[in-house]
N, C-alpha and C positions, 0 to 999 in steps of 0.2 A: 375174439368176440365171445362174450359169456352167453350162457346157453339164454335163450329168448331174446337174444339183442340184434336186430337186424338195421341195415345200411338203409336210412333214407336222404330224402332229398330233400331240405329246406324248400318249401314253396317261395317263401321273400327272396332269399338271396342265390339260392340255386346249390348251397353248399350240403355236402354229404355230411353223415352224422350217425352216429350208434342210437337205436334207440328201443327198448329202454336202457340209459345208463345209469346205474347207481348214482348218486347224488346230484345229478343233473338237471337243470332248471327246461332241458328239450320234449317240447310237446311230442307227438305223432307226424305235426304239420309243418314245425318250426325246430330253428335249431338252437341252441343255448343263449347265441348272442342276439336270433331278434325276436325273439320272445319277451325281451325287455322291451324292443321300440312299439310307441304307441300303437294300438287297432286300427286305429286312419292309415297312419303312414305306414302301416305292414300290408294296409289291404294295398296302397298304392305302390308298394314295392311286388308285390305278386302277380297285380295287372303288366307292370310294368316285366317284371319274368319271364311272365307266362310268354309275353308278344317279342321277345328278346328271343325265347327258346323258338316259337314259329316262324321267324323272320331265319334263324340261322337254319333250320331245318328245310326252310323253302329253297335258301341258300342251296344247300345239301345236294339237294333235289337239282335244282338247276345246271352244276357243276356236274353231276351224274350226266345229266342228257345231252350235257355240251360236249362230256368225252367220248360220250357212247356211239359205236360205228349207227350208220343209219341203217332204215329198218327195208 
């Protein structure tokens, strides 16, 4: 990784990414390939992320409490 280039997260698609990269079309928020797709359909892929990343995280959570001895 060159110096000032740090690992993010696509908000749309959830994909990791350098950024800043030299010649690279990737914002801060977005990664190279959905920086192309339309404003609408980026906002409706990040809603739709966002509740993708909460639902498997509640997940998470629940498979924790189901193994864990009781209290």
């Amino acid at each position: 990784m060159a110096s000032g280039e740090r690992q993010r997260t696509c908000r749309a698609c959830g994909k990791k990414f350098d950024y800043p990269a030299k010649g690279s079309a990737a914002t801060r928020h977005h990664c190279e390939d959905c920086v192309t797709v339309p404003a609408e359909t980026r906002k409706t892929m990040e809603r739709l992320n966002s509740r993708v990343t909460q639902l498997e995280n509640q997940l998470r959570r629940l498979e924790l409490k189901s193994t864990s001895p009781p209290a």
